[in-house]
DRENTI-198590 format. One record per atom (N, C-alpha, C): x, y, z negated; residue in three letters. Coordinates in steps of 0.05 Angstrom, whole numbers, plus 5000, padded with zeros to 4 digits. Atoms other than C-alpha are relative to their C-alpha. Layout:
XYZALA
...
//
This chain:
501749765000UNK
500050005000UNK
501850255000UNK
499549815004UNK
502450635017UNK
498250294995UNK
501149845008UNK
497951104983UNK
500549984970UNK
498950005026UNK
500051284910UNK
499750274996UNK
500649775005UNK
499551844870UNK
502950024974UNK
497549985011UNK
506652234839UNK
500050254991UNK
501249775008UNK
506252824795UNK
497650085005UNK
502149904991UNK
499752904805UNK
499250105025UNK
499550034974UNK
500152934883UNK
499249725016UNK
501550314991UNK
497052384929UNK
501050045028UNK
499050154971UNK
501452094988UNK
499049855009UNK
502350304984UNK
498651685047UNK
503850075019UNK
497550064983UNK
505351445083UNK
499349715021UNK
500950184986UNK
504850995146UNK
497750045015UNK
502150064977UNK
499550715191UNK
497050034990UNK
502849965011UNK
492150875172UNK
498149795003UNK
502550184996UNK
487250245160UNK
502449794992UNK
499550345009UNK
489749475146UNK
502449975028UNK
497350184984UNK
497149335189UNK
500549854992UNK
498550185020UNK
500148895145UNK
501949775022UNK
499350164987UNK
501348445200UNK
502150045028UNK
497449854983UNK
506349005235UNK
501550164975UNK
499849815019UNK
508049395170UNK
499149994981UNK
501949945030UNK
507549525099UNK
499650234992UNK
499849635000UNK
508650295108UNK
495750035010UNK
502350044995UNK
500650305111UNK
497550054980UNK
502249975017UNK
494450475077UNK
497450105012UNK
503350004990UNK
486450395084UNK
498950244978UNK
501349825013UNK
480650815052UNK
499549894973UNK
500450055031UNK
480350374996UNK
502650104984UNK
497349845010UNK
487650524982UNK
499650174991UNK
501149735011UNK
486051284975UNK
498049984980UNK
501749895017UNK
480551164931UNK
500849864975UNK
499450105025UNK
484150744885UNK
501750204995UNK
498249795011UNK
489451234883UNK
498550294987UNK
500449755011UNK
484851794873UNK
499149964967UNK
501149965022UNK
482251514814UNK
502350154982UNK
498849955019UNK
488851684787UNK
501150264996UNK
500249725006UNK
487952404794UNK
499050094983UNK
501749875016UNK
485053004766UNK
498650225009UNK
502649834974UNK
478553214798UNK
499950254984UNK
500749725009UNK
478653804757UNK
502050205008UNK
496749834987UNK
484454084796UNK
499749945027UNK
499949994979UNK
485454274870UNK
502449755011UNK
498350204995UNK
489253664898UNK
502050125021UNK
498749984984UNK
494853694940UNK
501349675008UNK
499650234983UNK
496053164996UNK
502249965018UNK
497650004980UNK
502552965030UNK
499449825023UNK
499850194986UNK
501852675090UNK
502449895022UNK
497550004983UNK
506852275142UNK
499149685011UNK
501350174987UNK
502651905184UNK
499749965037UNK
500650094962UNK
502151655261UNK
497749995004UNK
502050064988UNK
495751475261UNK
499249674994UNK
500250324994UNK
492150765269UNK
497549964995UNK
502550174992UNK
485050525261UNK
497850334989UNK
501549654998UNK
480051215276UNK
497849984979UNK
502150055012UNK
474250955235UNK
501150044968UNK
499149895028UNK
478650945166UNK
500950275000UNK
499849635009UNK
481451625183UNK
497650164999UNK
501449895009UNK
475451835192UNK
498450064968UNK
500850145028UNK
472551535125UNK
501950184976UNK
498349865023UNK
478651865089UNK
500350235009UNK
501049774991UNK
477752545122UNK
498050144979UNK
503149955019UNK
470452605092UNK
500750004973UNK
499149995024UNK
473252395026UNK
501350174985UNK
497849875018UNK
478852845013UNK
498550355006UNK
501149804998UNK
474653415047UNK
497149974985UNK
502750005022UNK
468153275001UNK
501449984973UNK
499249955039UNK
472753344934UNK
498950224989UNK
501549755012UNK
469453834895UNK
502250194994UNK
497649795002UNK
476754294882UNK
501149975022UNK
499049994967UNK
478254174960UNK
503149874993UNK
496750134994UNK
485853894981UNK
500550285010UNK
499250024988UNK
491154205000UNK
502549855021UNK
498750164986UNK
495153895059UNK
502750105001UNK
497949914996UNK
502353895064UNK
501049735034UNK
499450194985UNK
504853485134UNK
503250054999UNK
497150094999UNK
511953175119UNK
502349935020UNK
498350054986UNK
513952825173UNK
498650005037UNK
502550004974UNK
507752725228UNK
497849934981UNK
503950034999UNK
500252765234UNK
499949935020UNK
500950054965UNK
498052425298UNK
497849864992UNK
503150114987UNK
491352165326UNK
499549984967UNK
500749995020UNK
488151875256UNK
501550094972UNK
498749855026UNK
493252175214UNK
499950375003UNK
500049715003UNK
492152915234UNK
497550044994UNK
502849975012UNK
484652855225UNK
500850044981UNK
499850045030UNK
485852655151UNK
501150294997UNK
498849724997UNK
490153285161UNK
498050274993UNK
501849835002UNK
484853725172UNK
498049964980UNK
501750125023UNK
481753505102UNK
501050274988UNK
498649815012UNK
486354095072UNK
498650355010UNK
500549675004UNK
483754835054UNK
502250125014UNK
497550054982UNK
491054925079UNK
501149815001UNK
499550164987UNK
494954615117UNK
502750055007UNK
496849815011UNK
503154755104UNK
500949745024UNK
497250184984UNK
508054385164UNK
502849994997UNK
496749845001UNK
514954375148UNK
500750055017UNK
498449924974UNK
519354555194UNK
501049715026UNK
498750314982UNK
521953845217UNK
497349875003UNK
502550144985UNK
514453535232UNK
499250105018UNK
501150004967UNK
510753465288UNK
496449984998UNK
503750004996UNK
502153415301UNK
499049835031UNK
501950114973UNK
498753075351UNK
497450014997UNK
502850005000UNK
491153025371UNK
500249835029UNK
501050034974UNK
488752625422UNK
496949785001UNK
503250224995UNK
482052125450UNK
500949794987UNK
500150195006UNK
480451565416UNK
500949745013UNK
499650164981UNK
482650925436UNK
498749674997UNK
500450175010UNK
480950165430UNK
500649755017UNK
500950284980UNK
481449465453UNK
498149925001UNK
502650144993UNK
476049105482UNK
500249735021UNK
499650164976UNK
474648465511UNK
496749935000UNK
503050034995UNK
468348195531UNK
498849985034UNK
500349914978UNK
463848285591UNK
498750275009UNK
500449724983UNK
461048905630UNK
498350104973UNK
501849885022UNK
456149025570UNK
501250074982UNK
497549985024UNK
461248985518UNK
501850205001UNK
498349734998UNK
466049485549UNK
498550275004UNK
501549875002UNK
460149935562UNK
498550134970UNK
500249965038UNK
458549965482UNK
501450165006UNK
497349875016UNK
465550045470UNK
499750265007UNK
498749834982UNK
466350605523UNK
498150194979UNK
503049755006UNK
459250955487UNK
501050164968UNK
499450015022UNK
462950855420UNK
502550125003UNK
497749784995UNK
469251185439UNK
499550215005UNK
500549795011UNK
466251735469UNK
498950164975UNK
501849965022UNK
461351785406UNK
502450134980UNK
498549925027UNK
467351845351UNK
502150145014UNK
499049804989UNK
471252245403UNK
499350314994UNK
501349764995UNK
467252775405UNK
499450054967UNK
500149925033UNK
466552745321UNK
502850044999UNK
496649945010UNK
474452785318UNK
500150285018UNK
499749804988UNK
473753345368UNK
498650244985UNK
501449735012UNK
468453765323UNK
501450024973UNK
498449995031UNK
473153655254UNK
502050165008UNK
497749724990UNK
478354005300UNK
499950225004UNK
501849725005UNK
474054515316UNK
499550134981UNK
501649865021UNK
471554625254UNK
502750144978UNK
497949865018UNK
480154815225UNK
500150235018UNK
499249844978UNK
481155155292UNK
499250265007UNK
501349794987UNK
475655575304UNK
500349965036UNK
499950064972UNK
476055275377UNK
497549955002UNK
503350164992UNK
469854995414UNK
500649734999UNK
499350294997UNK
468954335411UNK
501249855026UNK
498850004977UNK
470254315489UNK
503350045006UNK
496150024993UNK
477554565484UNK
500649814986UNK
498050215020UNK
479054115425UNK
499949835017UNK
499750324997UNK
476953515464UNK
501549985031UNK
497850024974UNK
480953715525UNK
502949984992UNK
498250115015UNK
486253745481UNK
501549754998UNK
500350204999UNK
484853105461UNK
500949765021UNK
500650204977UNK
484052835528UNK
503050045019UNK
497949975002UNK
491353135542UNK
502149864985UNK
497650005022UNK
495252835486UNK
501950244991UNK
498049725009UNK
497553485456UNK
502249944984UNK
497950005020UNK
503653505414UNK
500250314993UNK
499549705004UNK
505054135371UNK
502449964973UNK
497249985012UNK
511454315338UNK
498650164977UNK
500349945011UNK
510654685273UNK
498050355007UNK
501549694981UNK
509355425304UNK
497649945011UNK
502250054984UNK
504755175350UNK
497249914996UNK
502150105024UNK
500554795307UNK
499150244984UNK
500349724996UNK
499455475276UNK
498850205012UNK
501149794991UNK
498355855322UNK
498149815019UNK
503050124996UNK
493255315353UNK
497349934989UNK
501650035028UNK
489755395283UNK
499749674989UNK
499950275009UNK
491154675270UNK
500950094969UNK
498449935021UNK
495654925212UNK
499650224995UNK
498649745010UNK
496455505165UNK
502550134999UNK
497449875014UNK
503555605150UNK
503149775009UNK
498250265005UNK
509855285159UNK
501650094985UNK
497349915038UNK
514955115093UNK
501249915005UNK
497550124991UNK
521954885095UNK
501450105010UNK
497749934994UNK
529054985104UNK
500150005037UNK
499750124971UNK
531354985182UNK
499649745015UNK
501550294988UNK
530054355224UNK
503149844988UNK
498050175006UNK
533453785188UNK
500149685013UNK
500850204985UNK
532353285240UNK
497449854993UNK
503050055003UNK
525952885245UNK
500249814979UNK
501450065021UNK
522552605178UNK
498249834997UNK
502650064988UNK
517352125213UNK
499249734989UNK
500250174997UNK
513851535197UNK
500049885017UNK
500250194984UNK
515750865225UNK
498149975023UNK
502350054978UNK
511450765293UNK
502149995024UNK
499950034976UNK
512750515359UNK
498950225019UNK
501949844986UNK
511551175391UNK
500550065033UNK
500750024968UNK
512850985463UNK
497649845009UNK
503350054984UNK
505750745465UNK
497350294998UNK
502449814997UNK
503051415461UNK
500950215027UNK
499749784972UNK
502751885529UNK
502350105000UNK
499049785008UNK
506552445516UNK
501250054978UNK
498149895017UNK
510952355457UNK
502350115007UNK
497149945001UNK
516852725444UNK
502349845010UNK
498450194990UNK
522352425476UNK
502550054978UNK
498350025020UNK
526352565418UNK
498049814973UNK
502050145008UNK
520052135378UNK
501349695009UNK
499350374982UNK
521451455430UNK
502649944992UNK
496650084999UNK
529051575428UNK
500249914961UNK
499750105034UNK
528351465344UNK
498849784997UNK
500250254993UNK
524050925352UNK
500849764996UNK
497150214990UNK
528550585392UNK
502449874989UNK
497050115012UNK
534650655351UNK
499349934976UNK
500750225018UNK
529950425292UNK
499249785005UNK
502250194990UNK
527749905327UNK
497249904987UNK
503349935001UNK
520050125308UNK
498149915020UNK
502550084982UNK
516649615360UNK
497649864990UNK
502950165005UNK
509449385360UNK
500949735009UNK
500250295006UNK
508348605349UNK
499750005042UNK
501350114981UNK
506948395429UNK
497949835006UNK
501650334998UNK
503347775406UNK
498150224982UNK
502549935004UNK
496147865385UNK
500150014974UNK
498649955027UNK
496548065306UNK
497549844987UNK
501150225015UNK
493747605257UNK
497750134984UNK
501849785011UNK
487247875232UNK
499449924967UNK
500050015025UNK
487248055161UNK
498349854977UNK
501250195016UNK
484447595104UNK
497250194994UNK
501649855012UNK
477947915080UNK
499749994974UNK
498950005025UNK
478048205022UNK
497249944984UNK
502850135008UNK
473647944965UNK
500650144976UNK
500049995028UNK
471748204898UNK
500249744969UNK
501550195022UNK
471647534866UNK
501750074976UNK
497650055027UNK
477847644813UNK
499250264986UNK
502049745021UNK
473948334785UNK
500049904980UNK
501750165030UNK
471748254716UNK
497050095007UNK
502750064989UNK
464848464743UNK
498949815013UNK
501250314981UNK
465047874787UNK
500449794985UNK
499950225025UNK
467347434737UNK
497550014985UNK
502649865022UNK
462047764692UNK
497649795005UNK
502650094983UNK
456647544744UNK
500249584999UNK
499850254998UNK
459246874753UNK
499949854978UNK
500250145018UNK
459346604684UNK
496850074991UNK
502449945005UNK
452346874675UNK
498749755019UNK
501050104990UNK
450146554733UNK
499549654996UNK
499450305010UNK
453145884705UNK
498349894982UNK
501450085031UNK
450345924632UNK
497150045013UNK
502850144992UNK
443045944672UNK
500049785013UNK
500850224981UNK
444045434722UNK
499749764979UNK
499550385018UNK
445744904657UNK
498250104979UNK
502650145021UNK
440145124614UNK
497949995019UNK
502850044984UNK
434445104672UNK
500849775013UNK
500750234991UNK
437244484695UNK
500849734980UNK
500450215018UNK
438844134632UNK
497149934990UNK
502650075001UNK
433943604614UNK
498050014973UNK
501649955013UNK
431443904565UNK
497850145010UNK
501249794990UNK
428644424605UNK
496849875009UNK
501850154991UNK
424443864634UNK
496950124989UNK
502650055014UNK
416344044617UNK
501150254989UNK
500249745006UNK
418944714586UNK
500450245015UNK
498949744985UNK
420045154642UNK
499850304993UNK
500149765004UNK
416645734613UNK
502950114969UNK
497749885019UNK
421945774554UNK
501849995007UNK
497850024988UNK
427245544589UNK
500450295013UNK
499649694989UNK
426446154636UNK
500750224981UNK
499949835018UNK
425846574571UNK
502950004996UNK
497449985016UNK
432146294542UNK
503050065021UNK
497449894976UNK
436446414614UNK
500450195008UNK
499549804982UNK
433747024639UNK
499750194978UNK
499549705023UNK
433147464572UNK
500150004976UNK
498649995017UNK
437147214526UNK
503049965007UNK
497050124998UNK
444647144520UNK
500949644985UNK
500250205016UNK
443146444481UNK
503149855026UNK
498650234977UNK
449445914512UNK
497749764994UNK
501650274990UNK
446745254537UNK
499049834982UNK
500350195026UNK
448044864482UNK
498450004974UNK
501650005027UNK
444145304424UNK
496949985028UNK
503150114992UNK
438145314486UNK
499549724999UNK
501250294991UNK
438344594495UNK
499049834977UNK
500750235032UNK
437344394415UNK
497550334997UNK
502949834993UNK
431545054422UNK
497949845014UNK
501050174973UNK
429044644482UNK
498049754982UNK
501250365014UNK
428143944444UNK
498350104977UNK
501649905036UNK
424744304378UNK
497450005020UNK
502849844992UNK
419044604425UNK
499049785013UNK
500850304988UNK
413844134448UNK
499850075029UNK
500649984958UNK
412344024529UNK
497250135006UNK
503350024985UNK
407744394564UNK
497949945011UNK
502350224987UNK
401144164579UNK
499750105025UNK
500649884965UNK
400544114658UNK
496550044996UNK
503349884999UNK
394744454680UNK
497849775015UNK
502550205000UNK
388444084694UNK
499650055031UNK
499250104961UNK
389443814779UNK
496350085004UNK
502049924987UNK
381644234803UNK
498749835017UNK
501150144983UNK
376943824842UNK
499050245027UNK
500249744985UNK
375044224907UNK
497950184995UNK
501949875014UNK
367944384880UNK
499850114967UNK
498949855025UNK
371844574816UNK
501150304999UNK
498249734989UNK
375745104851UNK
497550145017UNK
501949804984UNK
369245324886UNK
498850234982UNK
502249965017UNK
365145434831UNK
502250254983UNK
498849785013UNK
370845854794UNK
501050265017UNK
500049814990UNK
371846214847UNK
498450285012UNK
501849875009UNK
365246444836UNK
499050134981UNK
500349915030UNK
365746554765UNK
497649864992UNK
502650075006UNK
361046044757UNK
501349664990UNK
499350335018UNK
361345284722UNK
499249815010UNK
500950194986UNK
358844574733UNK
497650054983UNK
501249955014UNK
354544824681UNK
496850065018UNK
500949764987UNK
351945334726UNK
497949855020UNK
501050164968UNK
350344844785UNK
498749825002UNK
502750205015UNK
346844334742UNK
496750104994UNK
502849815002UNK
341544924720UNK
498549985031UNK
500449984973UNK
341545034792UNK
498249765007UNK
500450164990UNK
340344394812UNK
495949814983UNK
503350055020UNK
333944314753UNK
498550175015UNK
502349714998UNK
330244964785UNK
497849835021UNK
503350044988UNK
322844864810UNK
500850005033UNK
499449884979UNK
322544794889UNK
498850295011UNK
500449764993UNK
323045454921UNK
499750264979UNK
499149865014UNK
324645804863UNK
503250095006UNK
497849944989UNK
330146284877UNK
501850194972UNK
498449805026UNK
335946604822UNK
501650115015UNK
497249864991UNK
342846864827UNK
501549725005UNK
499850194991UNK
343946124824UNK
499449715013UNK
501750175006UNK
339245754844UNK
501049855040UNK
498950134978UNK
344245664921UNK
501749834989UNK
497650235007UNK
348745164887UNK
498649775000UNK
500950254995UNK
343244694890UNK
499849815018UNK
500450164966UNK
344344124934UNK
499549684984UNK
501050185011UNK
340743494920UNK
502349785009UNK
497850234993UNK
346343074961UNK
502850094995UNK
497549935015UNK
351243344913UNK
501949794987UNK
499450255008UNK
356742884896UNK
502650114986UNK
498749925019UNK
361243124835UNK
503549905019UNK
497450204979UNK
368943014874UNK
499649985026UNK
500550114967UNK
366342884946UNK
501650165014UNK
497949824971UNK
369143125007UNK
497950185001UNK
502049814994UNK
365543765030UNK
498149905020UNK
502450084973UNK
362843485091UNK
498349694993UNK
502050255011UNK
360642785061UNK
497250164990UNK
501749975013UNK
357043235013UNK
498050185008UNK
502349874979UNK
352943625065UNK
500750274994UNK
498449765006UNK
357444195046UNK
500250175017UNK
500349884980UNK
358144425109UNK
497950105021UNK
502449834986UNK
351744335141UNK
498150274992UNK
500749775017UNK
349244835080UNK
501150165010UNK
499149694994UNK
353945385096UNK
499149965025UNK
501049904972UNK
351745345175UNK
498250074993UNK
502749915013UNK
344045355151UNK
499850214987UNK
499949735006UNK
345345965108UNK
501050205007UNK
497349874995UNK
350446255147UNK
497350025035UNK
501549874980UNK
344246185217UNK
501849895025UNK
498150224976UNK
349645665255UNK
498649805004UNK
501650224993UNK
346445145291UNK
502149815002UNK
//
């Protein structure tokens, strides 16, 4: 991880997003936010950066961040800002260049493989966060969004002055030029670097992997103590709702898993004390009728006494080929509802 915080100061050194698998000079947006915890938000931060660039979506992400602090950043650029490292750049109230860095801006970029639909996304999705890295430029510059993203679509480079006076930057600090200061990067894969940029490079031998880079483990919360937390909880219920005690007590069982801290072992001698609950009484279908009337067998027996052609509130439950249990249609169940219901 290269994001850390030193005197009270918060460095991002390296490649922006998850390299690992070209570099350890590198840091993502979680990086930054673990580091910021170890600030102090009640103070204007100041941010060093000395970055190339590398995955547009975390610079963006750490952009928003450092520019939504409530005491703002300021930016100091050390060695470079390029593509996602000068965004982040423009996070800073100011924006100080030494003398020996450099700036870049340019279009988004990406791999893609796929077919005609797939690169059509991509292409919609490049312009899309193009044109957001072009209005964050805008918005230090005082440019339109149109020049920034020609800019952009140029590969600009700007020396300290220039940067400046392109409103990229406020100010530049530092002694005379003490040769270049830069993070590690292979920067003969960008357009228009400095040819004093490639030639360092070179003689660091700073190349990109050729072979296809190994895609990073995903990261997991399990080793948290919140996740731990969760997981031993989840345990001490699964072994009292499925110990057999639980059997026939479900309703306490639930009690004793989901809102108590009881362990297994004092529910399971809880469990055996309490007696089993009585299963509920299995409804006949003319059981479930009749209650779904709010009415009884009680009810349907009166019924079934009444005078003929005497009429109540109950006096339709009477059916002479009533058969306590039957099937509905044995018990002429159905031809009744047609007959009152005017179905032939």
């Amino acid at each position: 991880m290269s994001a850390f915080v030193s005197n009270g100061k918060l460095y991002l050194n390296g490649m922006v997003g998850d390299y690992t698998w070209f570099t350890n000079d590198c840091f993502t947006f979680e990086d930054v936010m673990t580091a910021l915890d170890q600030t102090d938000r009640s103070k204007k931060l100041t941010v060093h950066i000395n970055s190339a660039g590398g995955d547009a979506i975390e610079g963006a992400a750490i952009y928003s961040t450092l520019a939504a602090l409530q005491n703002g950043v300021d930016v100091v650029i050390e060695g470079i800002a390029a593509s996602a490292g000068s965004l982040i750049a423009m996070a800073g109230k100011t924006v100080t260049m030494m003398t020996s860095s450099v700036m870049m801006i340019h279009d988004v970029s990406q791999f893609t493989d796929g077919n005609s639909d797939d690169h059509k996304r991509a292409l919609s999705g490049l312009e899309a966060t193009s044109n957001v890295y072009a209005g964050v430029y805008a918005a230090k510059s005082k440019k339109s969004v149109t020049a920034c993203r020609n800019l952009m679509k140029a590969e600009t480079w700007f020396e300290p002055d220039q940067a400046v006076a392109a409103g990229f930057a406020d100010k530049v600090s530092g002694p005379g030029a003490r040769g270049l200061m830069v993070a590690a990067f292979d920067y003969s894969l960008f357009q228009h670097a400095p040819k004093k940029l490639v030639d360092l490079a070179a003689a660091k031998n700073w190349k990109a992997e050729t072979k296809s880079p190994v895609p990073p483990k995903e990261k997991t919360m399990s080793n948290t103590p919140a996740a731990t937390a969760r997981a031993e909880a989840a345990a001490r219920i699964k072994a009292i709702m499925m110990h057999a005690e639980a059997k026939g007590r479900t309703a306490l069982a639930e009690h004793l898993a989901y809102e108590t801290d009881m362990e297994p072992e004092e529910a399971a001698k809880m469990l055996a004390l309490a007696g089993k609950e009585t299963p509920e009484k299995t409804m006949t279908y003319e059981e479930r009728r009749l209650a779904a009337m709010g009415l009884t067998e009680h009810d349907r027996r009166r019924a079934a006494a009444l005078p003929p052609g005497y009429t109540s509130a109950i006096s339709g439950l009477a059916r002479p080929d009533y058969v306590v249990g039957g099937d509905p249609k044995a018990s002429g169940l159905v031809a009744n509802m047609k007959r009152r219901n005017g179905i032939k």
